[in-house]
Each structure stands twice: as C-alpha cells, then as structure tokens.
C-alpha positions in Angstrom: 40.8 -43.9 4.6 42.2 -42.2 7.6 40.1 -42.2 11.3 40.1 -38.3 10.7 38.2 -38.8 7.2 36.0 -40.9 8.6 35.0 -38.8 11.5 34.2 -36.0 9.4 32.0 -38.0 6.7 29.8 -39.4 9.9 29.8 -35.3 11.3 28.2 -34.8 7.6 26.2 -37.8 7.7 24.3 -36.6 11.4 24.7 -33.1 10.2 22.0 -34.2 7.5 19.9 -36.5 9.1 19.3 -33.9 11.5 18.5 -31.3 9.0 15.9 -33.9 7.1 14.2 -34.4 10.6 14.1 -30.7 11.2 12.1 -30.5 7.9 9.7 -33.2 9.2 9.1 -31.6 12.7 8.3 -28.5 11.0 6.3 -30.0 9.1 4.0 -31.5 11.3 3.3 -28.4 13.0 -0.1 -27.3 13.1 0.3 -23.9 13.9 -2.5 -21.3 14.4 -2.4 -19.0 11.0 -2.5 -15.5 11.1 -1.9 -10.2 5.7 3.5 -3.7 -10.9 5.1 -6.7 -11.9 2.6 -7.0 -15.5 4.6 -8.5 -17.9 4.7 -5.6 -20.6 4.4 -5.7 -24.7 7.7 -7.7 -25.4 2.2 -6.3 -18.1 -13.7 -10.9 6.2 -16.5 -10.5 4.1 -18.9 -13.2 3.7 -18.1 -14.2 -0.6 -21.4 -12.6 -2.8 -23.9 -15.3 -4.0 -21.7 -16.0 -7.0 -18.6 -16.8 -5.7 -19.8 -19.6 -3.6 -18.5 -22.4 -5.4 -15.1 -20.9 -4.5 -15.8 -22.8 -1.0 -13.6 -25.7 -2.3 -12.4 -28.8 -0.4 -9.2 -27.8 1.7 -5.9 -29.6 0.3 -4.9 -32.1 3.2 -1.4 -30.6 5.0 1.6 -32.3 5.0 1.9 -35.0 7.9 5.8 -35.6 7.5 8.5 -34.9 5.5 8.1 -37.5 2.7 4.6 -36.2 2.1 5.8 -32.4 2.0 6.8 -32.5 -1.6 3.9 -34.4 -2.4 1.9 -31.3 -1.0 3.0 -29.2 -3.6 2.4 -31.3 -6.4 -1.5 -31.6 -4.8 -1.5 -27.8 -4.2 -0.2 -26.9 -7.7 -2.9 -29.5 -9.0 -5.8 -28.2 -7.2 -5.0 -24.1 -8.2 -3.7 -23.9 -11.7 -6.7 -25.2 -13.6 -8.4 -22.0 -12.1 -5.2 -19.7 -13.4 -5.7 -17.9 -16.3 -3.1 -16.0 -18.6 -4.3 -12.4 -19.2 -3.3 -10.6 -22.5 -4.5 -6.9 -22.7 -4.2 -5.1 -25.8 -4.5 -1.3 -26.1 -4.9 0.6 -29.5 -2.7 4.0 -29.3 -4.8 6.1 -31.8 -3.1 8.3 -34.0 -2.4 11.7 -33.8 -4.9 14.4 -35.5 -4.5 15.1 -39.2 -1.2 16.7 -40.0 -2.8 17.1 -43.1 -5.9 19.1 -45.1 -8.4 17.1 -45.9 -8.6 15.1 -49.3 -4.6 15.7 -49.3 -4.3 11.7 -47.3 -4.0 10.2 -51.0 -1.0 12.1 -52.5 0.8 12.2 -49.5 0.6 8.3 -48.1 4.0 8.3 -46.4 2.3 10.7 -43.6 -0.7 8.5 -42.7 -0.3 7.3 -39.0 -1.0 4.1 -38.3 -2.7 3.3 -35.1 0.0 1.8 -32.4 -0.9 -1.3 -30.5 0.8 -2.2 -27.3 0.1 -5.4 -25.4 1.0 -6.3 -22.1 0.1 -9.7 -20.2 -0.4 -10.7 -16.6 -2.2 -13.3 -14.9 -5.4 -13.6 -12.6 -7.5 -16.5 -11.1 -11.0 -17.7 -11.4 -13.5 -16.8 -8.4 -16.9 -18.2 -9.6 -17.8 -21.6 -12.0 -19.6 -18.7 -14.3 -16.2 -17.3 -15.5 -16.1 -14.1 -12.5 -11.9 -13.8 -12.5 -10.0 -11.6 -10.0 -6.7 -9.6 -11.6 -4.6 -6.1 -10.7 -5.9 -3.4 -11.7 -2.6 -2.6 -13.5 -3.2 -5.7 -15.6 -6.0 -4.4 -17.5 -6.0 -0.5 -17.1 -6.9 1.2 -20.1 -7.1 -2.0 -22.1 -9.3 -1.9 -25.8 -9.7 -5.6 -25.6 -8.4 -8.3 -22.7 -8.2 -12.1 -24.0 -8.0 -14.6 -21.3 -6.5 -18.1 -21.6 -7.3 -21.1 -19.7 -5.5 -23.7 -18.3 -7.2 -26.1 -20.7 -5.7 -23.6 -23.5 -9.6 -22.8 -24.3 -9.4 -18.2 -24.6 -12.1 -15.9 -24.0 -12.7 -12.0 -24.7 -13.1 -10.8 -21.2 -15.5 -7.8 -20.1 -14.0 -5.7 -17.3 -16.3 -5.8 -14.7 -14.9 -2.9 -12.6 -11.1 -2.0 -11.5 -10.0 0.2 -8.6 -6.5 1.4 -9.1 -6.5 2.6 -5.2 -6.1 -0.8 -4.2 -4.9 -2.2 -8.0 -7.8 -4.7 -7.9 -9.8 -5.3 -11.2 -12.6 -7.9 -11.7 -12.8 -8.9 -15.0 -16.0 -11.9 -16.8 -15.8 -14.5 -19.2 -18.9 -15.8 -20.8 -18.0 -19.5 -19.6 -19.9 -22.4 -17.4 -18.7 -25.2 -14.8 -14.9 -23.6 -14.2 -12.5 -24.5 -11.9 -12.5 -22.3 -9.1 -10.0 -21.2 -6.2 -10.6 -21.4 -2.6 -10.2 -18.3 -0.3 -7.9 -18.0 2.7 -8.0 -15.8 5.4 -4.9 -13.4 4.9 -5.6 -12.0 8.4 -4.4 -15.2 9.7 -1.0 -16.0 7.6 2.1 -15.7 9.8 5.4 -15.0 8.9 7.6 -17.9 8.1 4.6 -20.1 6.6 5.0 -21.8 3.4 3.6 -19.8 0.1 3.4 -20.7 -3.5 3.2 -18.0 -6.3 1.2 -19.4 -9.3 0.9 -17.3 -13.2 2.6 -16.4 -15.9 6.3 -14.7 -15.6 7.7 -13.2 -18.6 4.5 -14.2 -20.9 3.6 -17.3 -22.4 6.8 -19.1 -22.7 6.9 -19.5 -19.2 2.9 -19.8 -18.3 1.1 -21.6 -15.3 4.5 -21.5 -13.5 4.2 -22.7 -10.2 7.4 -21.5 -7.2 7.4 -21.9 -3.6 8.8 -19.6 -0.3 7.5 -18.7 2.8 5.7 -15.2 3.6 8.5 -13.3 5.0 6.9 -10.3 6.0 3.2 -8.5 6.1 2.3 -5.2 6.6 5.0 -4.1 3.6 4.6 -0.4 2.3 6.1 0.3 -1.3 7.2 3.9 -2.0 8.3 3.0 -5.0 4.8 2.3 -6.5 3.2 4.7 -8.9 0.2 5.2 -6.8 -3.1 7.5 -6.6 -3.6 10.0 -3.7 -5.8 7.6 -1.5 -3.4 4.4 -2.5 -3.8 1.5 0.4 -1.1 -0.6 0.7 -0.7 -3.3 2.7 1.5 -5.7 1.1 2.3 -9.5 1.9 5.8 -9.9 1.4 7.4 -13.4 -0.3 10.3 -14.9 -1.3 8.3 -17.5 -3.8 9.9 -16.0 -7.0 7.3 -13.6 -9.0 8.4 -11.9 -12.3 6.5 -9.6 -14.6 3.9 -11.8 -15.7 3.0 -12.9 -12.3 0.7 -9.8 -11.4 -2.6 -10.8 -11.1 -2.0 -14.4 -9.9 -2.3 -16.1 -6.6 -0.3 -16.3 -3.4 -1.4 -19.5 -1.9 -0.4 -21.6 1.5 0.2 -25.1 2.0 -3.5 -26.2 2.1 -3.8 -24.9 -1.6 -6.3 -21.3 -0.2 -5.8 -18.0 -1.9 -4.1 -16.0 0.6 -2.7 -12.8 -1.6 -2.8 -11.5 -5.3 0.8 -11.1 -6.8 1.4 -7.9 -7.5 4.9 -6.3 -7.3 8.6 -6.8 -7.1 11.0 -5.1 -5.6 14.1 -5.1 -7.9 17.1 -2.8 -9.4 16.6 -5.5 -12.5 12.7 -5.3 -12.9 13.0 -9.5 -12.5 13.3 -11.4 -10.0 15.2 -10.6 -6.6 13.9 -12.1 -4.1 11.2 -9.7 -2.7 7.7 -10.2 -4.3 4.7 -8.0 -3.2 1.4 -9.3 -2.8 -2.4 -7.6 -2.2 -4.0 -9.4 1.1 -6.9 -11.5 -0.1 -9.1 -10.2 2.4 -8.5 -6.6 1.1 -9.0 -7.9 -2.5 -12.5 -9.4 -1.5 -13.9 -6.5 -0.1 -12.8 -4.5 -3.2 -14.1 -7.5 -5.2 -18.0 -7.6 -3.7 -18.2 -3.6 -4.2 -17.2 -3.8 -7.8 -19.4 -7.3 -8.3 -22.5 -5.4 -7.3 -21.8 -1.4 -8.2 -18.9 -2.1 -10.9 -17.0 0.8 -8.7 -16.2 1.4 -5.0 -17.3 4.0 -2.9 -15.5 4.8 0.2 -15.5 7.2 3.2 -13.3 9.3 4.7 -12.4 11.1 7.5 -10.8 13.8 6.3 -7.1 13.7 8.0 -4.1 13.2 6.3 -2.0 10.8 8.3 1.2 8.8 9.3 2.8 6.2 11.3 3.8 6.8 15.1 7.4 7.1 15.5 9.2 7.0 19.3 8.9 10.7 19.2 5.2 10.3 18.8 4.9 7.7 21.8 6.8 9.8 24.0 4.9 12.3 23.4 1.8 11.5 24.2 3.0 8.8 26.7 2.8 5.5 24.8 5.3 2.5 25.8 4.9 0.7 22.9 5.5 2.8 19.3 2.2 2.2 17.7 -1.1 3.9 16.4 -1.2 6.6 13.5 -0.9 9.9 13.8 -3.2 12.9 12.5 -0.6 15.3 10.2 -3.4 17.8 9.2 -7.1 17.7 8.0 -7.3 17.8 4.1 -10.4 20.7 4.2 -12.4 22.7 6.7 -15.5 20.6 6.4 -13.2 17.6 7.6 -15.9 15.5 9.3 -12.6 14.6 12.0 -12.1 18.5 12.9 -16.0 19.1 13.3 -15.6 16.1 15.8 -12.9 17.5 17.7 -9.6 15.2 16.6 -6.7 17.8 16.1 -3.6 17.5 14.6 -0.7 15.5 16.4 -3.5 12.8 17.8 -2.5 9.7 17.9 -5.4 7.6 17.3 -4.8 4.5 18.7 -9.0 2.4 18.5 -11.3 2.3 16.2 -15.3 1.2 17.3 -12.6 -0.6 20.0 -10.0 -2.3 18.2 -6.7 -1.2 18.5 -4.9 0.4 15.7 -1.0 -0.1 15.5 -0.5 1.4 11.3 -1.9 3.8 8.7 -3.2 1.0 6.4 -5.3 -0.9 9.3 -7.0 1.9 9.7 -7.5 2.7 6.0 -9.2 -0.6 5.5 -11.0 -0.1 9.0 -12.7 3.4 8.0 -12.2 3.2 4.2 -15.0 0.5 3.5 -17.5 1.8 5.4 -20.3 4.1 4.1 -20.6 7.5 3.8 -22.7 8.4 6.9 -22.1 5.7 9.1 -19.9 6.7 12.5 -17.3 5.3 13.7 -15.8 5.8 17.4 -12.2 6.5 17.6 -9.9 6.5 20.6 -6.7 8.8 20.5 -4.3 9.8 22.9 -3.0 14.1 23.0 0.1 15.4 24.2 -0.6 17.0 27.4 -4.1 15.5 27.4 -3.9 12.0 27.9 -7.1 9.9 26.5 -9.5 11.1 24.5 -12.6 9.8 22.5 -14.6 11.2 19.3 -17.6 9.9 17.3 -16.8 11.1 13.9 -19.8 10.6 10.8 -17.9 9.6 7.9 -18.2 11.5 4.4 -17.8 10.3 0.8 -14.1 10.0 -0.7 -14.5 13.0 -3.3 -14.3 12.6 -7.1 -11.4 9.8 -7.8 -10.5 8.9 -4.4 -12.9 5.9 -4.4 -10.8 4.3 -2.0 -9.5 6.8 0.5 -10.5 6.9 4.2 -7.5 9.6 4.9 -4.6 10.8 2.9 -1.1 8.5 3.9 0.9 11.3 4.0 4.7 10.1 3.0 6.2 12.2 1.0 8.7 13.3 3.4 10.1 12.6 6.4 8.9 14.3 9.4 10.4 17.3 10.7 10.4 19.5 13.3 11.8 23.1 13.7 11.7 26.3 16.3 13.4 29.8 16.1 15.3 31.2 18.7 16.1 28.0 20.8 17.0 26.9 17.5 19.7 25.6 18.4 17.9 23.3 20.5 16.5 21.5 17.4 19.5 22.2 15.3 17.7 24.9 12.8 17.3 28.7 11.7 14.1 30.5 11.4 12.9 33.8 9.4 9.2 35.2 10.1 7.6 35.5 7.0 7.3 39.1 5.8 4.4 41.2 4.0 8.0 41.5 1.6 7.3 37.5 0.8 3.6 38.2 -0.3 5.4 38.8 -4.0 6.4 35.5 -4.1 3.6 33.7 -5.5 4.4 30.5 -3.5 4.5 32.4 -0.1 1.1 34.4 -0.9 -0.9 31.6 0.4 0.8 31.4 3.4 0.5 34.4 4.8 -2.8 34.8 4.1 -3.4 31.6 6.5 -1.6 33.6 9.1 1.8 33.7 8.5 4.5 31.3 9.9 8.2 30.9 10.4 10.5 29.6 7.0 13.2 27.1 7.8 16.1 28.7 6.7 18.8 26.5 7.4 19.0 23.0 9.1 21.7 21.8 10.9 23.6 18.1 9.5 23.7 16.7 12.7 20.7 18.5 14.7 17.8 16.6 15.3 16.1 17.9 12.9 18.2 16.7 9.9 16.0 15.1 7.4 12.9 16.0 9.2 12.5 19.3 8.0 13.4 20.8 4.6 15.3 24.4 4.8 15.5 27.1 1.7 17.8 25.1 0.0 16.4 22.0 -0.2 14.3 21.2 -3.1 10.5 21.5 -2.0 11.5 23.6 0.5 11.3 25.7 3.0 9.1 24.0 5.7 6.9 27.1 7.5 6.5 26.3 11.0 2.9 27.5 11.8 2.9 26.1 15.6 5.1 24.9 18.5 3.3 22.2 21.1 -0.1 23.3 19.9 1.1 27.3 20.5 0.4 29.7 17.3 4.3 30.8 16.4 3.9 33.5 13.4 7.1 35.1 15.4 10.0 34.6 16.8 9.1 36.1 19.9 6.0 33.4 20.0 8.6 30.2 19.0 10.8 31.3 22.2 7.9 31.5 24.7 6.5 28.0 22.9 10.0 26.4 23.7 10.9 28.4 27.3 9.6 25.3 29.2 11.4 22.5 26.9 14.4 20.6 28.4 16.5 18.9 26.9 15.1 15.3 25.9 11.8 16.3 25.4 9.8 16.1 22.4 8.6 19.0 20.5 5.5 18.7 18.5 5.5 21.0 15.2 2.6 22.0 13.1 4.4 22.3 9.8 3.0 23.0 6.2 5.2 22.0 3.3 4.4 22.7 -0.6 2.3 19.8 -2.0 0.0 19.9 -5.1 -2.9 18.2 -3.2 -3.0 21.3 -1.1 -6.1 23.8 -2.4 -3.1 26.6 -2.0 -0.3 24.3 -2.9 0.1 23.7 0.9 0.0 20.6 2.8 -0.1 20.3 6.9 1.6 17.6 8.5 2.9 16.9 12.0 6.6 16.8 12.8 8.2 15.5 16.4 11.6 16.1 17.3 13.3 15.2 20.4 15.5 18.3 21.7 19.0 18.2 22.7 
C-alpha cells in the first residue's frame, strides 16, 4: 500500500469520526422548542376532561449518540399502540329509475347496483375511552368508518364531528383502558428538530409504519389544496416520509409528544417526495374541544378579506421589517371591521397586543373566539402612521364555521393607474354607461364606476399584479389611487401628480370572484413606480 493510500484512508477515517461526534453533540443539545394524502379505494388550550389520560409520561431524550437510535425504537413503542388504521366506506346510491315501475323484472340487465368506494387513512387515540383524532378528509362523507387497532382488535366508529376548514374530524369507538398519545406544544417546535411520521401509507400492507426527519419548515401555505372559503392553513412542513395512507396520523418529536396531524404531500407523483404537510397540534386541539362539546365549531369573524404584507406594503406604511397582514377589502357592509373604522390597505400588525407577522396567526387569533367578544387590533395606514380599533366580533355565516377573514389568494396583487400609466407599466379605459350591457360590468358601475385595465405592460411593475382584458378573469377595475376615488382618468392623474419615482402606490382594485354578492371581490394591490 502506497504512503498516498494510506493518507487518504486515515483522511476518511477522521472524516467519519468527526461526523459520528457531530451526531452526538447534536444530540445532547437541549434546546428550547418552539407549528390530502388519504390513501384512496385501491384516502394552548387546557385538554377537555376526557382527554386527560393523554398527559402521558415524556419519553426520556437521547443523551449521546449510541442512545439516539434507541430513542426511536422507545418513541415508536410508546405511540403506535395508540395509532389506529381508518377504513371509510361510502355507498354511491344509484341513479333514479330509468325504468316504469313493475318493468325492474323483465329488464334485469338495467338495475344499478349501488357503488362502494373505500378509502383508508390513519388517526390516533386521544382519550382511554376510544375519543380518536383524524383529517377531516379521512372520513368526509363516509356511510360507515371501521377502525383497527394496533392489537388488530376493529371497531365501527361514530363521527363525532369534522371541520373541513381546518380538515380535523373527531371520530369514537365504544372501547375502555386504550393506549393514549401525549400532546406537544407545536407552538414551540423549531425548525431542524427531529420528527417521526407514524400510520398507514398505501393501506394495510404497509400499516403502523413508523419514518423519521426533521421539521423543515412551519408556517407552510398549500395552494394546491382543495379548500373551503374560510380554509386556515398553517402547515408544519417535514421530510419524515408520509404517503397516502398517512393522513390522519401523528407527527411526533424525539420525546415521543404529538406535535402535528399528517395531512398532505406535496408531489408531481401523489407518493412520496420529500415534502409532507402537517396540521399544528395546537390548532387541532382547539378544533378538537369545540367539536368534543358542540360536535361543530363556531367561529367569528371580522369581516375583511386579507393577505400577507409584501415590501411594497412595509414601505408603505413605513415598516422595516416585511410583516403583518394586510386588509384587501371587507366582505359586506355590516363588516363589524368597517363599523370600527379599519379601511382597506391597513396593515394590522397586534392583536389584544401580540404582534401579528401572517394571515393564519391571525386566523387562529380571531377565528376561535366568540361571536361578540372584542378584540383590540393595532394597524399601521399609509400616510397615517399608528392606529388602534376595538372591533366586536360576529358569527362566521352559514358554512364558514371556521373563518375569522377571507385569505384572499387567488391572485397576485396588482396595481394599476391611467394616465401616468406608464409609470406603473399599464393602460386604462373609464368604464362607460356603453359597458352597462355587459352583464359582468353592470355591477360595477352601479358601485360607482372605475377604470378597466386594458393592457399591462411585460416588464412594468405591474406585470402579474394586475390582470388586463385579455387575461383570463380579467380586467382588474381600479376603483381608487392612494385612498383617492378614480372613476376617471382625469381623477387617476391628480391621484398620481405627487408620486415619484420609487414610491409605492396603493390601489383599491375589484376583480371578478364568485364569493362577491355581484361577482366582485375588493382586494388591495401595491406597486412600486418607476
């Protein structure tokens, strides 16, 4: 063996060492903590009295790197004899008689039989007398739902209650002395920590599969997701593989708590890619108690429809940091946040004093209180400066169970002007008594009339902010320039005379939605002009 071989198998040699000790340092870290993939047919609230026994003994953390593995066997013991394997079966009746009555007999070969599809998922057990936590998605429209034990004893489970806003269900077995989980905080998980995905991917060939990551990200919004108007999403991201089968199962960290509920993946495959989605358990639990003690959830609302700041937003209104949500519209006139005075463009940055940096924070701030109660909000207003409202919540109408305001992300955000168009890279037309035959328009001008976006320049600052007359959805009506009514062109010119160059502009837009009462939604658009 040459010198030079045996330089470089002693390089690979350290090289390893040091990577094993790594491992152990890491491990010995006692940080402070800091939160639809159903597999189909081949899918800090104090704990209510009857989830106490979910107050289980802590697993004991890893103290160095030999005893790492050996945490995961103790965490996989201690949570899969409370995982269940969901199977929800729903009968697809058949269609009405095709048929005259009494004529079933001679003609057999057009009888419809009744279709059953089944889809499975997992879930986990919350309380010794059989209370089981799943997604909504899981169990939606289900006929019957048969759970499965770890012990391979099955049960016909009643659903308790489901809220598809959040996709949490709670669903009962009639069972005694069950394993239970223990509860994390989901607040506290950070980024980077160890987390283990426990259920059932791709049915029961594969059930009470246990894979390990780390939380890579929290926070995690998912366009993708078929979701109801008042959705709230506020997904823990992970790398622990989850597949469809998983929903419903836990997330758990090193010391074996329930941090998350699986319940998505982000894929081109629909398996595995490495990007799993789960529901923060401290969002779960306060969906959990409302449907334990009402079987539904009510929720209030403020009445906006809102977004996330952006560093047009900040400027605006003079924040240094790019945080806080900002107030696109107000989703009727009896908005309880118009009677108290917020306006659209706000950037409400507190709620009752604690800072608000995203739309789902303050979802789950305002969303879970009652209808009735107030809350005090802090917001900062172009031109302004600080500003505070006490706004008395109202009840999320009919479905929206779970809204407290409207996320509005259909589209990007726009902006737009006439006559400096140029400025933010777009053409404007006044609408016309002419457009009142156009059915879509009507509405419109009975508000008051705006400007259509007629034409938006590719590389203005307005490209892919704003939607012109061309673009599907559109045209964006421009209703108001920094606060300034602009039904003219004459009006958009005066409302832009004193922008330079740099500046942000702060458009009230409306663009064509169905949640609209006309077909018209408002939202807030901020461009920065050139």
């Amino acid at each position: 063996m040459s010198a030079r071989t045996r330089d470089w198998l002693k390089f690979g040699a350290l090289v390893a060492i040091a990577f094993i000790f790594g491992l152990a340092f890491a491990s010995t870290l006692n940080l402070p903590k800091r939160g639809g993939a159903a597999e189909p047919a081949a899918s800090l609230q104090p704990v209510t009295a009857p989830l106490a026994a979910a107050a289980a003994a802590q697993v004991t953390v890893p103290k160095s790197v030999s005893d790492l593995g050996d945490a995961f066997v103790a965490v996989a013991e201690h949570v899969k004899p409370a995982v269940v394997f969901i199977r929800a079966q729903k009968v697809e009746r058949a269609d009405a008689q095709r048929l005259p009555p009494g004529f079933e007999d001679f003609f057999p070969q057009f009888r419809r039989r009744p279709q059953v599809e089944q889809g499975s998922g997992s879930g986990f057990i919350v309380s010794a007398d059989g209370y089981i936590l799943t997604n909504n998605h899981v169990v939606a429209g289900a006929d019957k739902v048969t759970v499965r034990l770890y012990d391979k004893r099955e049960f016909t489970a009643k659903v308790v209650g489901t809220d598809p806003n959040t996709d949490v269900a709670v669903i009962k077995i009639d069972a005694r002395n069950l394993p239970t989980v223990q509860f994390g905080n989901s607040d506290s998980t950070r980024v980077g920590e160890w987390a283990l995905a426990i259920g059932n991917p791709l049915g029961e060939a594969f059930a009470f599969t246990v894979t390990a990551g780390i939380i890579s990200a929290k926070g995690r919004l998912l366009g993708g997701l078929q979701q109801t108007r008042y959705s709230i999403q506020d997904f823990i991201q992970t790398d622990a593989a989850i597949n469809p089968g998983n929903s419903g199962g836990p997330l758990v960290n090193i010391r074996g708590q329930v941090v998350g509920i699986n319940s998505a993946i982000a894929s081109e495959t629909g398996f595995y890619a490495g990007y799993g989605f789960a529901i923060p358990i401290n969002l779960a639990r306060t969906v959990m108690d409302q449907l334990l003690k009402t079987g539904h959830v009510e929720r209030a609302v403020m009445g906006i429809a809102i977004r996330d700041a952006t560093q047009e937003d900040a400027d605006a209104v003079g924040l240094k940091q790019i945080t806080g949500v900002v107030v696109n519209s107000y989703t009727n006139d009896d908005s309880p946040a118009k009677k108290a005075g917020v306006q659209p463009g706000d950037v409400i940055v507190a709620i009752d004093g604690e800072a608000v940096d995203n739309t789902p924070q303050l979802q789950q701030k305002v969303g879970f209180k009652k209808p009735g109660e107030t809350v005090d909000i802090t917001v900062l207003r172009q031109g302004s400066g600080k500003k505070s409202f006490t706004v008395r919540l109202a009840k999320a109408p009919g479905e929206a169970d779970s809204a407290v305001a409207i996320a509005a992300g259909h589209k990007s955000n726009g902006d737009a002007a006439s006559s400096k168009e140029e400025m933010l890279g777009i053409s404007v037309e006044p609408l016309t008594q002419d457009d009142a035959q156009d059915a879509r328009l009507r509405s419109v001008l009975q508000r008051g009339g705006g400007l259509a976006v007629t034409d938006v320049s590719p590389d203005g600052p307005a490209y892919q902010k704003l939607q012109s007359k061309d673009d599907p959805g559109g045209p964006d009506i421009i209703v108001a320039v920094n606060g300034t009514p602009t039904h003219t062109r004459t009006a958009f010119r005066d409302a832009l005379r004193k922008v330079k160059p740099g500046e942000v502009v702060t458009l009230q837009v409306l663009y064509r939605n169905s949640d609209g009462p006309d077909g018209w939604v408002g939202r807030v658009v901020r461009i920065r002009a050139r």
